[in-house]
C-alpha positions in Angstrom: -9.7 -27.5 -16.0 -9.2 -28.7 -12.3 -6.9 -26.0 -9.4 -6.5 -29.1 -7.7 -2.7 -29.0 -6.5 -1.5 -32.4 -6.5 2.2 -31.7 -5.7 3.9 -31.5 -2.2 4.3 -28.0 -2.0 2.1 -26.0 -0.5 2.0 -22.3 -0.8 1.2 -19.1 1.6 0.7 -15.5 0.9 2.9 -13.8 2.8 3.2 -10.5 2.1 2.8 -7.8 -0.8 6.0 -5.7 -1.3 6.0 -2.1 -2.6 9.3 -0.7 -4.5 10.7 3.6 -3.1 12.9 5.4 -2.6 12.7 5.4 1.2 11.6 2.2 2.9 11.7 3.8 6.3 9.3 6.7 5.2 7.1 4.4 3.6 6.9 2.0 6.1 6.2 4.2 8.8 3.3 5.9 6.4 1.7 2.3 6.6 2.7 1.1 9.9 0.7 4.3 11.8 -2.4 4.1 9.1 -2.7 0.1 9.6 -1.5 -0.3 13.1 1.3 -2.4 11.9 4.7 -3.1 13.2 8.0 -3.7 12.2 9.1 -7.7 12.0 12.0 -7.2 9.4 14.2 -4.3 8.7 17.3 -3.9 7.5 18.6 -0.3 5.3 17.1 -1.3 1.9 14.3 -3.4 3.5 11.3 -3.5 5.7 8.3 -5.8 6.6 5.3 -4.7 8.6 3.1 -7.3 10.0 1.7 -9.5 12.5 3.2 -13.0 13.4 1.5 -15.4 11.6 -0.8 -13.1 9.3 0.5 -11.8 5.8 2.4 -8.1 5.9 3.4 -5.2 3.7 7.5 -4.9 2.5 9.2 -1.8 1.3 12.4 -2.3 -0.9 14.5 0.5 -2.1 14.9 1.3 -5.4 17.9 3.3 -6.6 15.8 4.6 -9.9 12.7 4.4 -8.4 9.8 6.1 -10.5 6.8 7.9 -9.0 3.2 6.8 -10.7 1.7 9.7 -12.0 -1.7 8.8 -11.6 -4.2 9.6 -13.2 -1.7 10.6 -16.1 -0.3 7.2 -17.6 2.9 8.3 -18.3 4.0 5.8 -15.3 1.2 3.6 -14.6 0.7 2.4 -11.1 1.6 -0.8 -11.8 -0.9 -1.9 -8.2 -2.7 -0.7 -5.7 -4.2 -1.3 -2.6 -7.8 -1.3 -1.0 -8.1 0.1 2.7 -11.7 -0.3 4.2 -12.5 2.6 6.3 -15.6 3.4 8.9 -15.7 6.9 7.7 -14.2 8.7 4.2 -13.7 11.9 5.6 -12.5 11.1 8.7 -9.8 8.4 7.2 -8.7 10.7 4.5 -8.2 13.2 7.1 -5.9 11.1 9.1 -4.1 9.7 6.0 -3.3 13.2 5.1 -1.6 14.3 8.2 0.6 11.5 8.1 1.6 12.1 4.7 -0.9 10.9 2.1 -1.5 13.7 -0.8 -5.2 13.6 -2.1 -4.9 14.3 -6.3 -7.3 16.9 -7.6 -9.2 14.0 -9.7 -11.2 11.7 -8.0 -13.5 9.4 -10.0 -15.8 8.6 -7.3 -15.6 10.8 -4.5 -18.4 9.4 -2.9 -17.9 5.9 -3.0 -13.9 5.4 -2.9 -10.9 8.3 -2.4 -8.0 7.7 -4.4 -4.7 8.7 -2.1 -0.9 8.4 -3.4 1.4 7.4 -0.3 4.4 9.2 0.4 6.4 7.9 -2.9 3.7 8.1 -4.8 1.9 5.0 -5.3 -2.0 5.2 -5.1 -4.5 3.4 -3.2 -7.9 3.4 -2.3 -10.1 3.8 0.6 -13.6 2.8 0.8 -16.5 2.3 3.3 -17.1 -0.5 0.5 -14.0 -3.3 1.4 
């Protein structure tokens, strides 16, 4: 089976959006972590990125639904890989601005699993 695209459009990622409660909150959580800022925002809304490169959006969700991870009751539904220098260091910093570290970790040595302020996980590794 060819990938070969053959039609006139041609397509770009552009960004990965996250659903919350707060898209302020979250967006700041990111924005100091990655070093991003703000190129969109409006109340229910927000875009971090760089011009030309993809970003990371934050929409609000009125019946928004924390993950409970590792419990399945919600699944995560996605997640997100952050290469990092340093575990310690990295999950220290993620912590003060707001990251919670869950008790269960499956790797510990390898990856940290953090949830961000409403509750989604993601990863950081020295691995990415």
């Amino acid at each position: 089976m060819s990938h070969e695209d053959t039609s006139a459009s041609t397509f770009r990622y552009s960004a990965v959006t996250f659903d919350c409660p707060d898209p302020a909150e979250l967006a700041h959580f990111y924005g100091m972590a990655l070093g991003l800022p703000v190129v969109f925002s409006t109340d229910d809304f927000i875009l971090l990125g760089q011009e030309g490169a993809a970003g990371l959006g934050f929409s609000r969700l009125t019946d928004y639904r924390r993950p409970t991870w590792p419990d399945p009751f919600q699944e995560k539904q996605a997640h997100i890989e952050l290469g990092v220098d340093d575990l310690d260091t990295a999950q220290a910093r993620l912590l003060a601005l707001g990251a919670v570290a869950p008790e269960f970790q499956p790797d510990p040595d390898r990856w940290r699993v953090l949830l961000d302020p409403a509750g989604h996980p993601f990863c950081i590794s020295t691995l990415v």
